[in-house]
N, C-alpha and C positions, 0 to 999 in steps of 0.2 A: 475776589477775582483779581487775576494776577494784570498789569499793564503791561504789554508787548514791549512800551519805549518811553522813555523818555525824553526832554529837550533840555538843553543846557544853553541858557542864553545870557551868556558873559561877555561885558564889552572889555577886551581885553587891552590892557596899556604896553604890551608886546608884540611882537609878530605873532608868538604861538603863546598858548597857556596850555598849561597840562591839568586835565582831573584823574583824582582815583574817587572808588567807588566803593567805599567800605562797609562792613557788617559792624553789628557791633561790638564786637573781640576785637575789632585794627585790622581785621585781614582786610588787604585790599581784593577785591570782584571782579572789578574792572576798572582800565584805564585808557587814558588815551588823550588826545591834543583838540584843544579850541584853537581857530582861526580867528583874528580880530574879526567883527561886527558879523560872525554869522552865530547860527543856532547849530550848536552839535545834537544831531538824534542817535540815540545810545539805547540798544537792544537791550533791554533787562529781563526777556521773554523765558531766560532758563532760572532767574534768581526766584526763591523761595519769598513766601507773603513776611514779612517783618517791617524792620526799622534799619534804615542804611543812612551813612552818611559821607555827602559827594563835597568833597576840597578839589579848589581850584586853586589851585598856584601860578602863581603869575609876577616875574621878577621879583620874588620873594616875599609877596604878600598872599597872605593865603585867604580864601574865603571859603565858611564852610554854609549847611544846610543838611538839616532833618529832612530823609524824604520816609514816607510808608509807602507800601506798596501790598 
């Protein structure tokens, strides 16, 4: 079964951080901006059941993570 959403909860050391939301080819899915100290909720409601992987950039640091879905 597929999750509607997920949450992104990065404390970010800029004003904004950016994620994408990759399959696993590199194509990015989705993306979009984190705000320092909140949770981003990110609709994955149309993405097929696999293995994605969500980078967050953030003045030039990147942080990644395996998610399944």
């Amino acid at each position: 079964m597929n999750a509607s959403k997920i949450f992104i909860d990065y404390r970010s050391q800029s004003k904004e951080a950016i994620f994408d939301l990759c399959d696993m080819n590199g194509r990015i899915r989705l993306s979009g901006t984190i705000i320092p100290n909140n949770k981003k909720e990110v609709d994955i409601s149309r993405l097929k059941n696999g293995q994605y992987q969500v980078y967050v950039i953030d003045n030039g640091e990147i942080a990644k993570k395996l998610i399944r879905l």
